[in-house]
PDB file of N, CA, C and O in Angstrom:
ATOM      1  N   UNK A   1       0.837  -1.162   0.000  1.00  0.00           N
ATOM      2  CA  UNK A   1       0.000   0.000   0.000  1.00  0.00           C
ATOM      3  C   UNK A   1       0.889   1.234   0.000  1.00  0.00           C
ATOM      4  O   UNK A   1       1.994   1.119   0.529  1.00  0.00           O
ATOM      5  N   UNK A   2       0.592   2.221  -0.448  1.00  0.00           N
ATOM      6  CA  UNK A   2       1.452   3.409  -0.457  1.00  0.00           C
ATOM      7  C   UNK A   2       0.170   4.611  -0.309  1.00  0.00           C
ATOM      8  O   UNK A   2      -0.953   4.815  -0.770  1.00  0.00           O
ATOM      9  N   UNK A   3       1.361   5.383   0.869  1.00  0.00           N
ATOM     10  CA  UNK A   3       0.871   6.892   1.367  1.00  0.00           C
ATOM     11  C   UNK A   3       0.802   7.951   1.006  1.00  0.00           C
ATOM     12  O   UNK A   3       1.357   8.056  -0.088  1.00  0.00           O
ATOM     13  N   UNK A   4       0.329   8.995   1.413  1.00  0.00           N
ATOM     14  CA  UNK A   4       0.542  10.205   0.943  1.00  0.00           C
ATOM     15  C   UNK A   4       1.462  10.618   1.956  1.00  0.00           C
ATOM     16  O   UNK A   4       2.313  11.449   1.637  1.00  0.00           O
ATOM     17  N   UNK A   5       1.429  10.156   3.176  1.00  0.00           N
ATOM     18  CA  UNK A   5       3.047  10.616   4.346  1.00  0.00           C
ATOM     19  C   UNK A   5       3.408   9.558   4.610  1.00  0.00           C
ATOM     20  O   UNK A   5       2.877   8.462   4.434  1.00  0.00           O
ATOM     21  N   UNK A   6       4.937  10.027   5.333  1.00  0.00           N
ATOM     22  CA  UNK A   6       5.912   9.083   5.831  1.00  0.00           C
ATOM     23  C   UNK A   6       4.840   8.241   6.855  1.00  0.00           C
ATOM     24  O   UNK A   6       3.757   8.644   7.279  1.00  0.00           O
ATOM     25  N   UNK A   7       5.413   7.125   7.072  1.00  0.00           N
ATOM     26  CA  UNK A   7       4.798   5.904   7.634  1.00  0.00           C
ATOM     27  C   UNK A   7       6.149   4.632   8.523  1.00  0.00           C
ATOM     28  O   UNK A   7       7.165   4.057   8.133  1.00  0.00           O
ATOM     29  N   UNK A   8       5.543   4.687   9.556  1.00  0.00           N
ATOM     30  CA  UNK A   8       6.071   3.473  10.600  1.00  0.00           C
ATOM     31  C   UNK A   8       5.217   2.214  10.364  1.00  0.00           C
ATOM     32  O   UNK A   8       4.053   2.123  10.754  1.00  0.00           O
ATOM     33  N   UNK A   9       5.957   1.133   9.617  1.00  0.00           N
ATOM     34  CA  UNK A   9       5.778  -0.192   9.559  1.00  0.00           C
ATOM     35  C   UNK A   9       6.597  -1.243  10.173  1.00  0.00           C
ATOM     36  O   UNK A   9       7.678  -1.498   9.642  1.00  0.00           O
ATOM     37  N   UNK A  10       6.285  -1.791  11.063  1.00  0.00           N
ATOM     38  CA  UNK A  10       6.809  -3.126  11.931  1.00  0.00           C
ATOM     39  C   UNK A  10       8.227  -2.537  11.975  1.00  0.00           C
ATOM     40  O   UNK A  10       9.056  -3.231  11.386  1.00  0.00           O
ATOM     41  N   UNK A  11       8.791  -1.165  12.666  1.00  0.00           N
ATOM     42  CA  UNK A  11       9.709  -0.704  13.204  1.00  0.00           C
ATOM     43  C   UNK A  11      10.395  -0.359  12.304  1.00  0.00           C
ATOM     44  O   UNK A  11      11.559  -0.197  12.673  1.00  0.00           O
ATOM     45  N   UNK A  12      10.139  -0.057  10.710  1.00  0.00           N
ATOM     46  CA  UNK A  12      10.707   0.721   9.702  1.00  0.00           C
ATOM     47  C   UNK A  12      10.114   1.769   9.160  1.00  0.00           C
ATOM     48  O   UNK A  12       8.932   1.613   8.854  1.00  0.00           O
ATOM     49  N   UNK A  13      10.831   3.266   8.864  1.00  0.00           N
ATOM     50  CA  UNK A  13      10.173   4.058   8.445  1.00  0.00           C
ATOM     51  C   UNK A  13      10.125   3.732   6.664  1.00  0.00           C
ATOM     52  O   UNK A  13      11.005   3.162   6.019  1.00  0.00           O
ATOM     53  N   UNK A  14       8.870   4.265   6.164  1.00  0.00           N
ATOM     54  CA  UNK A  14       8.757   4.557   4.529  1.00  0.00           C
ATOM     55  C   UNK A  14       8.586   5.942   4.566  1.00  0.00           C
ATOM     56  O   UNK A  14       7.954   6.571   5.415  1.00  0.00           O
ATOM     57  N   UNK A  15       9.208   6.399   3.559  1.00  0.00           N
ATOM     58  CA  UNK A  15       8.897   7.950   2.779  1.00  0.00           C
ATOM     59  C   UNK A  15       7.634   7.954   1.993  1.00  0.00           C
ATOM     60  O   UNK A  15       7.425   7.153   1.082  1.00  0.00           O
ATOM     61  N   UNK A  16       6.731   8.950   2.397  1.00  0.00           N
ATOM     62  CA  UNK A  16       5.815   9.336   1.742  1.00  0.00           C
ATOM     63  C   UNK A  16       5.233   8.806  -0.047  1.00  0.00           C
ATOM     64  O   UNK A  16       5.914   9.536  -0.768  1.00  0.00           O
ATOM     65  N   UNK A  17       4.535   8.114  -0.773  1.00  0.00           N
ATOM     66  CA  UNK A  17       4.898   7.306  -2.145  1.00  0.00           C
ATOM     67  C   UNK A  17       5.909   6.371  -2.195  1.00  0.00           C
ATOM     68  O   UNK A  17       6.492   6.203  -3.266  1.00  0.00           O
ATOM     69  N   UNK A  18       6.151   5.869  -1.428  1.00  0.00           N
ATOM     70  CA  UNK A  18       6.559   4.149  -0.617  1.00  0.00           C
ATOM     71  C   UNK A  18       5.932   3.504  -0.671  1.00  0.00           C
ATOM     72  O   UNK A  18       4.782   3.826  -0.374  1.00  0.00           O
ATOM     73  N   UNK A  19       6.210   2.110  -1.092  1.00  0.00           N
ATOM     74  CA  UNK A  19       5.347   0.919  -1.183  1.00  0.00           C
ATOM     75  C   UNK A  19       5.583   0.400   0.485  1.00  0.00           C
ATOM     76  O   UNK A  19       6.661   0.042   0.960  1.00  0.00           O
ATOM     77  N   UNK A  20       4.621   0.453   1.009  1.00  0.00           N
ATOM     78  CA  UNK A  20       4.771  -0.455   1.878  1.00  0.00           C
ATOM     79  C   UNK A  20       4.163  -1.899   2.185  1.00  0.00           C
ATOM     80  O   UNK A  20       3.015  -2.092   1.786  1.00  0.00           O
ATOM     81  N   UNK A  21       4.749  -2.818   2.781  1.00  0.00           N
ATOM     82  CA  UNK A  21       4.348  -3.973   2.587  1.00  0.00           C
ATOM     83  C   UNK A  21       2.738  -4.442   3.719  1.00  0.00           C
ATOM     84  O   UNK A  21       2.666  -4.001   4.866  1.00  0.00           O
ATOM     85  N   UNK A  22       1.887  -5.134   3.266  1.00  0.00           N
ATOM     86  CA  UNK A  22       0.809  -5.111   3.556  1.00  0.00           C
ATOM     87  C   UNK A  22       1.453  -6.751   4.786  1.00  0.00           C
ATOM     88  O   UNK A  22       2.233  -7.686   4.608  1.00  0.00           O
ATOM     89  N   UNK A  23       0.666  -6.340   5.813  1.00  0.00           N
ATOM     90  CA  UNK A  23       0.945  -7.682   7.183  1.00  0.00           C
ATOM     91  C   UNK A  23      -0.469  -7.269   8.488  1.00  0.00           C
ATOM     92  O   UNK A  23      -1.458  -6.538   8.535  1.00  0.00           O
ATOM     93  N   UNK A  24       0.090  -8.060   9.198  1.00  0.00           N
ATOM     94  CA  UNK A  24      -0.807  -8.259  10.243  1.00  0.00           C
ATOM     95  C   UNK A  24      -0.727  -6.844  11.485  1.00  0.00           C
ATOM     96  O   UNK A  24      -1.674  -6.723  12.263  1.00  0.00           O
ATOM     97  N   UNK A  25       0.329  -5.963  11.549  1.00  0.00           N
ATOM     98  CA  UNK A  25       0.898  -5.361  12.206  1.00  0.00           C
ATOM     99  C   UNK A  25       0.749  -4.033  11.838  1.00  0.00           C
ATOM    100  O   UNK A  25       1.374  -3.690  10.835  1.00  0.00           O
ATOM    101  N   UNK A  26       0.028  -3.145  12.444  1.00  0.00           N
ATOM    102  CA  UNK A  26      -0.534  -1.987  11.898  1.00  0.00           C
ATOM    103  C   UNK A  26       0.658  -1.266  12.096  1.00  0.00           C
ATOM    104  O   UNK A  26       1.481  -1.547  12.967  1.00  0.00           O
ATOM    105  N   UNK A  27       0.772  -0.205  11.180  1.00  0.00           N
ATOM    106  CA  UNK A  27       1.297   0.775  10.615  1.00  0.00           C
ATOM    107  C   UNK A  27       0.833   2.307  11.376  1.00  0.00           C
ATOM    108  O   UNK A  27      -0.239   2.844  11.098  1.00  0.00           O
ATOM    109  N   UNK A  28       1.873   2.930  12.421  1.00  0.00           N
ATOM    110  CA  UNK A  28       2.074   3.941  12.561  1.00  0.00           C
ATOM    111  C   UNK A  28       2.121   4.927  11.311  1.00  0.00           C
ATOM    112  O   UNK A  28       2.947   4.900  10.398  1.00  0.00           O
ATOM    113  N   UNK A  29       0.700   6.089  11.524  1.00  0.00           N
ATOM    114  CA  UNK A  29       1.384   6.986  10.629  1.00  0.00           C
ATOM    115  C   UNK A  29       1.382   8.701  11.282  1.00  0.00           C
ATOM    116  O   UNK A  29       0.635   9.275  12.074  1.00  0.00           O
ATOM    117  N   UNK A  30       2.338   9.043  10.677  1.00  0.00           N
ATOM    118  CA  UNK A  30       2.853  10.495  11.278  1.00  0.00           C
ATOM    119  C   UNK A  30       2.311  11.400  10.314  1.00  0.00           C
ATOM    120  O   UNK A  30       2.654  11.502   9.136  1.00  0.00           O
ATOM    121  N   UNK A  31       1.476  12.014  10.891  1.00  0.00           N
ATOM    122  CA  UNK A  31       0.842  13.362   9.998  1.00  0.00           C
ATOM    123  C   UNK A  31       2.054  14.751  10.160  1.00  0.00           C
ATOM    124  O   UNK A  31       2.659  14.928  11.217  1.00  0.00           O
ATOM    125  N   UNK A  32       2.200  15.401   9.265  1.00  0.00           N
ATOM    126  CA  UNK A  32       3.016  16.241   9.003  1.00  0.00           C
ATOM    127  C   UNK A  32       2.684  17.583  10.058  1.00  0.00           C
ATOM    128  O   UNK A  32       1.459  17.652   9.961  1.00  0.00           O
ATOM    129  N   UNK A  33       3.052  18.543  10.887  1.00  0.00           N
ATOM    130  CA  UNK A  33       3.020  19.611  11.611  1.00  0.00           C
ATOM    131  C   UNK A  33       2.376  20.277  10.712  1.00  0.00           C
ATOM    132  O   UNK A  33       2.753  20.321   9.541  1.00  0.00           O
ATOM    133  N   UNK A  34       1.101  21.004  11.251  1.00  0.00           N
ATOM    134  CA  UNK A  34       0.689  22.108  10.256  1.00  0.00           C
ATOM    135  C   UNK A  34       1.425  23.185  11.568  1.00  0.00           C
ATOM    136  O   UNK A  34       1.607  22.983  12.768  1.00  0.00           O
ATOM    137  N   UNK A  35       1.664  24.154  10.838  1.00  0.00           N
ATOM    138  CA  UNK A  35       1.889  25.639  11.985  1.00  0.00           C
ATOM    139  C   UNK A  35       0.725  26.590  11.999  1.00  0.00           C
ATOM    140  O   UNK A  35       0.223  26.979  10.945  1.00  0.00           O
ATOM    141  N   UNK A  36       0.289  26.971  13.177  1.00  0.00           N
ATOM    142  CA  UNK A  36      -0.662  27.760  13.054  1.00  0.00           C
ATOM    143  C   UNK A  36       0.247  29.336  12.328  1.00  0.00           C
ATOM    144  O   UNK A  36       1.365  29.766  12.612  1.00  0.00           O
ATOM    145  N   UNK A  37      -0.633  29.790  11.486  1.00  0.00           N
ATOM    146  CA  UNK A  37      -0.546  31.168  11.333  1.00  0.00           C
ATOM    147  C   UNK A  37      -0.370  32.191  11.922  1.00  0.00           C
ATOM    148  O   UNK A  37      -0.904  31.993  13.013  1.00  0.00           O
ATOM    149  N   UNK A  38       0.116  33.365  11.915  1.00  0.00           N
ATOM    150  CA  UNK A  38      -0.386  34.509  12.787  1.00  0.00           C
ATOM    151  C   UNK A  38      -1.461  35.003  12.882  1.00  0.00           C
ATOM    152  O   UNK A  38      -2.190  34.890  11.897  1.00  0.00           O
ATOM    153  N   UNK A  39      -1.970  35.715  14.046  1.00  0.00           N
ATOM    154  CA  UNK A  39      -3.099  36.445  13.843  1.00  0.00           C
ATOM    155  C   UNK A  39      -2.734  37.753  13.347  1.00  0.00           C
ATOM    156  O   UNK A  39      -1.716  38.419  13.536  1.00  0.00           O
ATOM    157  N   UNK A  40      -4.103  38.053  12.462  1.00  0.00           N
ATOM    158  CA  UNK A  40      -4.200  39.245  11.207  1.00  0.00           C
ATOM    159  C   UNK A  40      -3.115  38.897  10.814  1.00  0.00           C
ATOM    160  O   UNK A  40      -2.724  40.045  10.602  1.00  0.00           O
ATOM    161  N   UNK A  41      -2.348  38.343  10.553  1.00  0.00           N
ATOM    162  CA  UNK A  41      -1.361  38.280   9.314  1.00  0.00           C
ATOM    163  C   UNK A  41      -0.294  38.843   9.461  1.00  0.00           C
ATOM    164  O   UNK A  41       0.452  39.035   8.502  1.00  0.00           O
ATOM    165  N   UNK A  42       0.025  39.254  10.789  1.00  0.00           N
ATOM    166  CA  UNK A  42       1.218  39.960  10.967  1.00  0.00           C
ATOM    167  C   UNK A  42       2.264  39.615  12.131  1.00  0.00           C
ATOM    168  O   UNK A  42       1.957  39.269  13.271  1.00  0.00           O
ATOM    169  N   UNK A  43       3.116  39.721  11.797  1.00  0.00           N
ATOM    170  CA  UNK A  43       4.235  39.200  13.039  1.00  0.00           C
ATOM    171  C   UNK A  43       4.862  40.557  13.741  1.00  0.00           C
ATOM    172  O   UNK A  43       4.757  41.764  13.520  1.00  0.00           O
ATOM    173  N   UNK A  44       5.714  39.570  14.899  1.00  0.00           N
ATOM    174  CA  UNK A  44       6.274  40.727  15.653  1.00  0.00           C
ATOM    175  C   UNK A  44       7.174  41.262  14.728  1.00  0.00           C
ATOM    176  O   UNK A  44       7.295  42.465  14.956  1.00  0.00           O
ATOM    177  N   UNK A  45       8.050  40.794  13.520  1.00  0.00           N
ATOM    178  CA  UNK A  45       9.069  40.753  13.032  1.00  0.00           C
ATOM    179  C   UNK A  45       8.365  42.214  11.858  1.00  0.00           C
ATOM    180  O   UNK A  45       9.109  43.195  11.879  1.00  0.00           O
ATOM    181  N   UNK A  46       7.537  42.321  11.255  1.00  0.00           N
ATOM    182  CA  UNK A  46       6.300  43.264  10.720  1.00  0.00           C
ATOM    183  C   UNK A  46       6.142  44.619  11.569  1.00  0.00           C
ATOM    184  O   UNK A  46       6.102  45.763  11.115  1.00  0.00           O
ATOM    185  N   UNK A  47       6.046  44.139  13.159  1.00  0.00           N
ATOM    186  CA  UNK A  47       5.843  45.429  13.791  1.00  0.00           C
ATOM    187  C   UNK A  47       6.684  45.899  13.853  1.00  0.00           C
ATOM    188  O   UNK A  47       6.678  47.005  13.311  1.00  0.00           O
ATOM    189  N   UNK A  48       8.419  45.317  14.736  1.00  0.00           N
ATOM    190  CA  UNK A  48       9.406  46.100  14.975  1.00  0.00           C
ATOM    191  C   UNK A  48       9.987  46.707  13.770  1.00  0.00           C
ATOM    192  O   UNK A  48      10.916  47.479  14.002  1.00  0.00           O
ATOM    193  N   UNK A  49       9.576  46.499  12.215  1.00  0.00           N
ATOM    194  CA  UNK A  49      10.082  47.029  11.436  1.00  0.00           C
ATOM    195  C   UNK A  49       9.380  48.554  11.070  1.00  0.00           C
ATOM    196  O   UNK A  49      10.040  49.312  10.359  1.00  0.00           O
ATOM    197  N   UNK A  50       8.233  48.928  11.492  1.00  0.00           N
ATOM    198  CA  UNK A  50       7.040  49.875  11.108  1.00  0.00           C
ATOM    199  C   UNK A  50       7.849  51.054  11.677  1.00  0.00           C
ATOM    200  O   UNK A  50       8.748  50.946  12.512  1.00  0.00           O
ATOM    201  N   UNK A  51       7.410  52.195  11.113  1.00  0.00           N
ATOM    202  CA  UNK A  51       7.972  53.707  11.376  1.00  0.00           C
ATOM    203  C   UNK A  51       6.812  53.940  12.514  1.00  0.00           C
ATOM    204  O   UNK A  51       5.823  53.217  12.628  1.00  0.00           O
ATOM    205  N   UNK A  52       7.133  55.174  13.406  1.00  0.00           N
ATOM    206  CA  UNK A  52       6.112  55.556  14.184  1.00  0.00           C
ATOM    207  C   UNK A  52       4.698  55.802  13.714  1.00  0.00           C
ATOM    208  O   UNK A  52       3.642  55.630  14.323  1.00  0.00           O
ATOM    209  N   UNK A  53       4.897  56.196  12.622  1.00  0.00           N
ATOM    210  CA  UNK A  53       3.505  56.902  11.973  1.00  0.00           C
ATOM    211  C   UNK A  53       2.825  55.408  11.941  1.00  0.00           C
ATOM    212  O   UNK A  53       1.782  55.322  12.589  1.00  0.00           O
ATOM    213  N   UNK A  54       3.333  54.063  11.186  1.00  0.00           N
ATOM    214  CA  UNK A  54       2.568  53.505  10.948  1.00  0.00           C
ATOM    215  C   UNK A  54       2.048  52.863  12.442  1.00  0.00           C
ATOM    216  O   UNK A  54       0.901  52.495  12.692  1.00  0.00           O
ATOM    217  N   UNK A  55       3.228  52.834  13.368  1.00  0.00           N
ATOM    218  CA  UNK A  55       2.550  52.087  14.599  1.00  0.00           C
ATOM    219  C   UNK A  55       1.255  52.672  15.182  1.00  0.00           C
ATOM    220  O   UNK A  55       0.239  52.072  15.534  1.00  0.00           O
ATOM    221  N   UNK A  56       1.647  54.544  15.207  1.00  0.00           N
ATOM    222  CA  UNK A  56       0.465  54.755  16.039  1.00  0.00           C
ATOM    223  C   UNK A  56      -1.119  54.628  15.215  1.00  0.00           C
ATOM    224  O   UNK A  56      -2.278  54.579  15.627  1.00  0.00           O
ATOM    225  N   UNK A  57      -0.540  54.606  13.973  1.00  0.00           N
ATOM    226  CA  UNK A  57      -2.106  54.136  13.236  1.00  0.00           C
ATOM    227  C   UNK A  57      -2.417  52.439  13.684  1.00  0.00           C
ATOM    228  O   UNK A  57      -3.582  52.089  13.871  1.00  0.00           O
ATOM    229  N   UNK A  58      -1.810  51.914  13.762  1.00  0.00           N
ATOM    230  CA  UNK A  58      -2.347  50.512  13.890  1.00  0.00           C
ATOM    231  C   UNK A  58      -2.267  50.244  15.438  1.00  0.00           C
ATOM    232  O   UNK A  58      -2.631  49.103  15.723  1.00  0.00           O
ATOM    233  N   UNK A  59      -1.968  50.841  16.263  1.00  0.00           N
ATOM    234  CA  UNK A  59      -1.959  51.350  17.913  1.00  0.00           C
ATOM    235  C   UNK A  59      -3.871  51.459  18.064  1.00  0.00           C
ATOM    236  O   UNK A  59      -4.635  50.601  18.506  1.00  0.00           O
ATOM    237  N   UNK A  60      -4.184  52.812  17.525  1.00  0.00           N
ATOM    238  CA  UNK A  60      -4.974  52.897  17.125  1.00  0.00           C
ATOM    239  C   UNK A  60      -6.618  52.504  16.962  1.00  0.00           C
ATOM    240  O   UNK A  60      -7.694  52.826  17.467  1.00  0.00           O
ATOM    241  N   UNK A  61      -6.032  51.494  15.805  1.00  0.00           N
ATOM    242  CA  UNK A  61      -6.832  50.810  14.978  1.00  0.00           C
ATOM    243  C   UNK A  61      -6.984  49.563  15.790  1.00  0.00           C
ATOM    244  O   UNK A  61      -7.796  48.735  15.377  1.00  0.00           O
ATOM    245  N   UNK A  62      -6.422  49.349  16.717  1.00  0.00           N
ATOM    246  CA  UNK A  62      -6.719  48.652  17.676  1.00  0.00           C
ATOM    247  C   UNK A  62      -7.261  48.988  19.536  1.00  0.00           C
ATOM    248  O   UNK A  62      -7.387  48.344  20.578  1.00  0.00           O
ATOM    249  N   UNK A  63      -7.378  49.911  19.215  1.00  0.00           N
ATOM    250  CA  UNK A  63      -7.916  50.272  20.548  1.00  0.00           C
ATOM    251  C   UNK A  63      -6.806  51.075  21.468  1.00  0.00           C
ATOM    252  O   UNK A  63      -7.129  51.854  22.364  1.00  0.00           O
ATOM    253  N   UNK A  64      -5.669  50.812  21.162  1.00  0.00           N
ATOM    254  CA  UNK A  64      -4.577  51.364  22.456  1.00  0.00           C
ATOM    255  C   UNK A  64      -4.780  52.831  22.494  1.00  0.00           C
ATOM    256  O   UNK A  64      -5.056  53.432  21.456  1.00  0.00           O
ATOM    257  N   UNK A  65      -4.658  53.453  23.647  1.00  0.00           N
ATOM    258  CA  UNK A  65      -4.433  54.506  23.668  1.00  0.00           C
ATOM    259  C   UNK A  65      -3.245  55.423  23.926  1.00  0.00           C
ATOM    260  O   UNK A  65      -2.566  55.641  24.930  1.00  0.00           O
ATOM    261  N   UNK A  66      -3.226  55.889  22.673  1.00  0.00           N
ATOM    262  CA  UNK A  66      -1.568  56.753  22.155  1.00  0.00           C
ATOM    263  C   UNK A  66      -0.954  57.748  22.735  1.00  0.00           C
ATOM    264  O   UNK A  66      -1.115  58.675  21.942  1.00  0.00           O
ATOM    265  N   UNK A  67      -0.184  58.243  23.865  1.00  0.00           N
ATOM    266  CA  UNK A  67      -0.213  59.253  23.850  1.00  0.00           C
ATOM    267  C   UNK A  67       1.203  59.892  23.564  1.00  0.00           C
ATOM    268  O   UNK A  67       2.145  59.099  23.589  1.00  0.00           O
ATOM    269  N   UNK A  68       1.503  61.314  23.275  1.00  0.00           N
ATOM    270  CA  UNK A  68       2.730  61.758  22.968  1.00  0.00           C
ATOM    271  C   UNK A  68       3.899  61.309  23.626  1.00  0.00           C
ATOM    272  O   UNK A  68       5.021  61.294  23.119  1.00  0.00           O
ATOM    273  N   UNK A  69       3.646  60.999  24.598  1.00  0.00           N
ATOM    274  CA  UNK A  69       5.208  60.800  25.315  1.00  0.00           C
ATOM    275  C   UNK A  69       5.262  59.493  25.551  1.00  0.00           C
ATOM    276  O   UNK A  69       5.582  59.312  26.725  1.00  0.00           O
ATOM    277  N   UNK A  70       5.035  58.146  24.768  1.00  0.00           N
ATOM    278  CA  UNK A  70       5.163  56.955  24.407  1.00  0.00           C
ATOM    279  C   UNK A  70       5.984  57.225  23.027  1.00  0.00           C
ATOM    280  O   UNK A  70       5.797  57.800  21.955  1.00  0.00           O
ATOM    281  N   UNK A  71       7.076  56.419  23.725  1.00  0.00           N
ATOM    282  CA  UNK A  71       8.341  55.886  22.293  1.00  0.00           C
ATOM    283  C   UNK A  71       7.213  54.463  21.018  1.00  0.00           C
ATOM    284  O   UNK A  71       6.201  53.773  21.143  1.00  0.00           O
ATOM    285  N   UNK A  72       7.950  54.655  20.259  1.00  0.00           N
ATOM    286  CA  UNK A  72       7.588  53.475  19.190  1.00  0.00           C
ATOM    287  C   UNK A  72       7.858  52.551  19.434  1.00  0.00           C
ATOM    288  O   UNK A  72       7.279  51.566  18.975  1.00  0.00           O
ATOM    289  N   UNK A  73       9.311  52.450  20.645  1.00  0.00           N
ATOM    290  CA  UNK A  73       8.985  51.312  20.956  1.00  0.00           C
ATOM    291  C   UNK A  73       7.862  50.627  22.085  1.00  0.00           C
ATOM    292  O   UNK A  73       7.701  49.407  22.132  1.00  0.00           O
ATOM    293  N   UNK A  74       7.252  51.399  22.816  1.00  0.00           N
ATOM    294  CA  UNK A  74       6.492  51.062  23.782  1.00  0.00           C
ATOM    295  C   UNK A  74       4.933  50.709  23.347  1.00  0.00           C
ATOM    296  O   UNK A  74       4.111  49.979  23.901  1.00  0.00           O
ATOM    297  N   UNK A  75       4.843  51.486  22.179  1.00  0.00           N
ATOM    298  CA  UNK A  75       3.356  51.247  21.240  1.00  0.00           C
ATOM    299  C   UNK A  75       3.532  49.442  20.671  1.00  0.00           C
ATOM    300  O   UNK A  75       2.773  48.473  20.659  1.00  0.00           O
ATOM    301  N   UNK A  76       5.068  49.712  20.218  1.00  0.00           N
ATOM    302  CA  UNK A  76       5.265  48.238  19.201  1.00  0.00           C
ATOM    303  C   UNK A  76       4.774  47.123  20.430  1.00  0.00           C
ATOM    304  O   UNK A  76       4.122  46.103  20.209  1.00  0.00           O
ATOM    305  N   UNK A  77       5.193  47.525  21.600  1.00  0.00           N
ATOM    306  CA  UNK A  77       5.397  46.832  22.952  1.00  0.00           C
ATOM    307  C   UNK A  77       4.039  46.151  23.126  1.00  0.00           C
ATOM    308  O   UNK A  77       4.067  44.921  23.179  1.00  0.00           O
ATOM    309  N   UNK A  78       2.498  46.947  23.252  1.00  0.00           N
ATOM    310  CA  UNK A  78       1.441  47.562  23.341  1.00  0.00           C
ATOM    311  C   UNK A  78       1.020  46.049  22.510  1.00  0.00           C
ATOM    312  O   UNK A  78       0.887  44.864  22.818  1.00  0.00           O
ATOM    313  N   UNK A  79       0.909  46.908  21.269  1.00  0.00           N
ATOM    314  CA  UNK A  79       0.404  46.298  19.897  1.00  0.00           C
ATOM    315  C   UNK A  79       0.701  44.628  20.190  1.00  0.00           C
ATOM    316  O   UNK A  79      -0.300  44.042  20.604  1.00  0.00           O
ATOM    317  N   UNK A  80       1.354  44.176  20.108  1.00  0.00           N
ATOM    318  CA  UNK A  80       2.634  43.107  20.439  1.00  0.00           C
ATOM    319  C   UNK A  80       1.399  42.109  21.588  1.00  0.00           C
ATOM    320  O   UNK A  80       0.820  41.090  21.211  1.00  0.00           O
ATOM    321  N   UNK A  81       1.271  42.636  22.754  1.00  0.00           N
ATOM    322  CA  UNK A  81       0.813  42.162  24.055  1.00  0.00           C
ATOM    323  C   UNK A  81      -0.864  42.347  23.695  1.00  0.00           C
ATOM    324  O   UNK A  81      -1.519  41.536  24.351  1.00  0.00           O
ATOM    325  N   UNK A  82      -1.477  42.976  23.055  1.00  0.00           N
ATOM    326  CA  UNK A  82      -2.689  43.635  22.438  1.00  0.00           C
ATOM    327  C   UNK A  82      -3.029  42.169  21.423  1.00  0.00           C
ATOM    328  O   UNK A  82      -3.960  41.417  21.711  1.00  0.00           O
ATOM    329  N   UNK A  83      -2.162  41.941  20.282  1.00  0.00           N
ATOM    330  CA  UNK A  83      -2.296  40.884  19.278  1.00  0.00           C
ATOM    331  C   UNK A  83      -1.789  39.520  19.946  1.00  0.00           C
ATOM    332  O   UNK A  83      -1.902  38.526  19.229  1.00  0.00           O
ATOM    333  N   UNK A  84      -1.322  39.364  21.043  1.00  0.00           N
ATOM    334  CA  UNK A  84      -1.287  37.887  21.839  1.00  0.00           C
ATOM    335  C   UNK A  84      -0.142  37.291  20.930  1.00  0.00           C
ATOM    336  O   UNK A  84      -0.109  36.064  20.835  1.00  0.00           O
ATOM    337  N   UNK A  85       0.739  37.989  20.296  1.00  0.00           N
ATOM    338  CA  UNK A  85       1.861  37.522  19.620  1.00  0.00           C
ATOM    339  C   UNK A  85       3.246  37.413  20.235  1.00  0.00           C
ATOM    340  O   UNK A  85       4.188  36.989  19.565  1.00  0.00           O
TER     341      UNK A  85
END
């Protein structure tokens, strides 16, 4: 029989489109890691790169409240702890 993933048979691995041999002894199979995504689509790696202007718009656009004497980095900080990222 052959898989679409790698597969544990009677203590041997097969690669994915492997014939493996058909027996009495069931066959471990390993589903591949999906990774969850980010939420909205953006990473921390996205924020620390943003100019002030864009943080305090998306500061913002999320509810934080901005005020002048907060650095960019403390908004990115915000945003960051805000998106559970």
């Amino acid at each position: 029989m052959k898989y679409a993933f790698k597969v544990k048979h009677n203590g041997v691995w097969y690669a994915a489109g492997a014939e493996v041999p058909d027996g009495d002894a069931k066959a471990k199979v390993v589903e591949p890691k999906v990774e969850e995504e980010p939420k909205a689509g953006i990473t921390k790696t996205d924020i620390a790169r943003m100019s002030r202007t864009e943080v305090v718009k998306m500061a913002e656009e999320n509810g934080i409240e901005v005020s002048d004497d907060m650095t960019a980095r403390e908004l990115k900080d915000e945003i960051i702890k805000k998106l559970e990222l």
